[in-house]
C-alpha positions in Angstrom: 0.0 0.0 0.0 3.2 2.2 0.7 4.6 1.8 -2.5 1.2 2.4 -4.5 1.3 5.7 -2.3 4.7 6.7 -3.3 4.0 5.4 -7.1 1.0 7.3 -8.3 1.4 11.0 -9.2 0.2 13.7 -6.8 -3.4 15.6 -6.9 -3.5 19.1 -6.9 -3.4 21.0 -3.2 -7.3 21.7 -2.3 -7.7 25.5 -1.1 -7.8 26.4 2.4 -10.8 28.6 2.9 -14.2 27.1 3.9 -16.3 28.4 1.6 -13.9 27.8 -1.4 -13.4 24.5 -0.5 -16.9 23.8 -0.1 -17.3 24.8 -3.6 -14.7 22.9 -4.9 -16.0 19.6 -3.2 -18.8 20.1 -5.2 -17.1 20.9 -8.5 -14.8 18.2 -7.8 -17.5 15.5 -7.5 -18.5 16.3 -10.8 -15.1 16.7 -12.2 -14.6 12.8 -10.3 -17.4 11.8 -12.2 -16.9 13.5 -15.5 -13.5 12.4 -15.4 -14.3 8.4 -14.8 -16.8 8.1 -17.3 -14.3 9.6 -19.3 -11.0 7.7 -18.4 -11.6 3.9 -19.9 -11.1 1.0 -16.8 -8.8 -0.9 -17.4 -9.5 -4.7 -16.0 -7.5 -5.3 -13.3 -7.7 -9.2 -14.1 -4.7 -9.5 -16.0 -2.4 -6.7 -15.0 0.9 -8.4 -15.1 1.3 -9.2 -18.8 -0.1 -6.1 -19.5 1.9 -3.8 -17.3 4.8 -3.2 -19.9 2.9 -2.6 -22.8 0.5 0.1 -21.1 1.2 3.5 -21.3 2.2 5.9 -18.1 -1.7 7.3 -17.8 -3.1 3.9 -18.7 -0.5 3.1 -15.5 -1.8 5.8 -13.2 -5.4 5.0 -14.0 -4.9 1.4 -12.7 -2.6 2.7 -9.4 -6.0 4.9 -8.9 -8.0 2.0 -9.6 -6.1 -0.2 -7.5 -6.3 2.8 -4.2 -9.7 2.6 -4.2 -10.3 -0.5 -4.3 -7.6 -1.4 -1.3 -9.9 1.1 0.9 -12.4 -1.5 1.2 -12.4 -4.8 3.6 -9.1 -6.7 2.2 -11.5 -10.1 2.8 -14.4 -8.3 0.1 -11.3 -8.0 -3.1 -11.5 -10.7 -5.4 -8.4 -12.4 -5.9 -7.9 -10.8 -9.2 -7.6 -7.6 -7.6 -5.5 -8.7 -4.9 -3.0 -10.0 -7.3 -2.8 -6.9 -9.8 -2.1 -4.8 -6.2 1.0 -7.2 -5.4 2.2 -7.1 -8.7 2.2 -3.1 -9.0 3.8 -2.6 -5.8 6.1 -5.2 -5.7 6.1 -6.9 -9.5 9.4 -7.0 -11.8 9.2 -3.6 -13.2 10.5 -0.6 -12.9 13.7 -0.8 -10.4 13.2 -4.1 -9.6 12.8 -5.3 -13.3 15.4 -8.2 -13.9 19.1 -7.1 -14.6 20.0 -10.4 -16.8 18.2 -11.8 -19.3 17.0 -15.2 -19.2 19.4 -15.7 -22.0 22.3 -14.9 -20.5 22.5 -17.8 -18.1 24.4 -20.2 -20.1 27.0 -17.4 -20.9 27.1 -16.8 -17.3 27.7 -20.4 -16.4 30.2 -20.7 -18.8 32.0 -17.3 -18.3 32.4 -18.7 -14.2 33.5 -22.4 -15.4 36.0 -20.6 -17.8 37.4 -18.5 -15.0 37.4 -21.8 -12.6 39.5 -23.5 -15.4 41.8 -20.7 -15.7 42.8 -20.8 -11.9 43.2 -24.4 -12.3 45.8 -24.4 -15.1 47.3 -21.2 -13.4 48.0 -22.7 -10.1 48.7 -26.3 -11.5 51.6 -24.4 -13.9 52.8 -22.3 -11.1 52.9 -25.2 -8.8 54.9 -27.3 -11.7 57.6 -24.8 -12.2 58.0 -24.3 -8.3 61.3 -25.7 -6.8 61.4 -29.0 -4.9 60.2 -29.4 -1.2 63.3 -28.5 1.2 65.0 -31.7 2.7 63.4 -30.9 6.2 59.9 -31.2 4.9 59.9 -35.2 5.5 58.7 -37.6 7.7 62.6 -38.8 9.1 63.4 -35.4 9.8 60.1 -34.6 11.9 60.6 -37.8 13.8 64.2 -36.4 14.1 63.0 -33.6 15.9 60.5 -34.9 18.0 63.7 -37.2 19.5 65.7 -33.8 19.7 62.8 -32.4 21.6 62.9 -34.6 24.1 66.7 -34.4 24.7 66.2 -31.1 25.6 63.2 -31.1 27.5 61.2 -28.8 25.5 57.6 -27.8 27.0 57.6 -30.3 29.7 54.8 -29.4 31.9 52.0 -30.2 29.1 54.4 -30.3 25.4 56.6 -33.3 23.9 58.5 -33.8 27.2 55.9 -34.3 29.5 55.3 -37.6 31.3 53.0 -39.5 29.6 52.6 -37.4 26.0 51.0 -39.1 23.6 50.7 -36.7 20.7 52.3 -36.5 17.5 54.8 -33.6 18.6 56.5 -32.1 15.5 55.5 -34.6 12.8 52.8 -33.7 10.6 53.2 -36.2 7.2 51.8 -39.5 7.6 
């Protein structure tokens, strides 16, 4: 209801006196009715594949349309008229009309596979010109350490030398 409020275009500032604006009530009630005998309905039973191909006053007619007919009881609207109200405040039009086309998905999927495929060969080639492991990157060498560790007495209140460790200590290849 909020966004058919701030959507439809703005009547014209009644005047302030009482006696002008007593007149203009009553010229306005015929004006009101001049003017919707004169402005065609448009059916509010199909509104969403006719939205784009209505014209901006064919568009304000329904959002006036549509006001009126949401000041009634909400449990009285058919559900014709309940649906052309969702789609005008909320439908894909306007700023919340779709940025991509339905098209454009498989050039989307295959744009990202293409850039997944890249990274692939890029860090498989970077990875195959890279210089070999150093020597203390082993299994020997950690089990090595570990031994050192314990010749030294490293951590030995909860770590490697502690009575009764059973962690791996410094070896991390299986």
């Amino acid at each position: 209801m909020q966004a058919l409020r701030l959507a439809r275009p703005r009547l014209p500032l009644r005047p302030a006196t009482r006696a002008f604006a007593a007149a203009a009530a009553s010229s306005s009630q015929t004006a009101a009715s001049a003017s919707a005998s004169a402005q065609p309905v448009v059916p509010l039973s199909n509104v969403e594949a006719m939205w784009e191909r209505l014209s901006a006053d064919e568009q304000a007619v329904i959002h006036q349309q549509l006001e009126e007919v949401q000041k009634r009881d909400w449990k009285t609207l058919s559900v014709d008229e309940k649906k052309a109200a969702y789609y005008v405040a909320f439908g894909p039009h306007g700023p919340r009309a779709p940025i991509d086309k339905p098209s454009a998905t498989p050039k989307i999927f295959f744009g990202v596979l293409a850039l997944i495929a890249s990274a692939g060969v890029l860090f498989y080639s970077i990875r195959a010109a890279a210089p070999a492991p150093p020597r203390t990157i082993n299994k020997e060498w950690e089990e090595a350490e570990n031994e050192r560790a314990r010749e030294l007495k490293l951590n030995p209140i909860s770590g490697i030398s502690s009575e009764g460790y059973s962690g791996t200590g410094f070896v991390t290849h299986k």
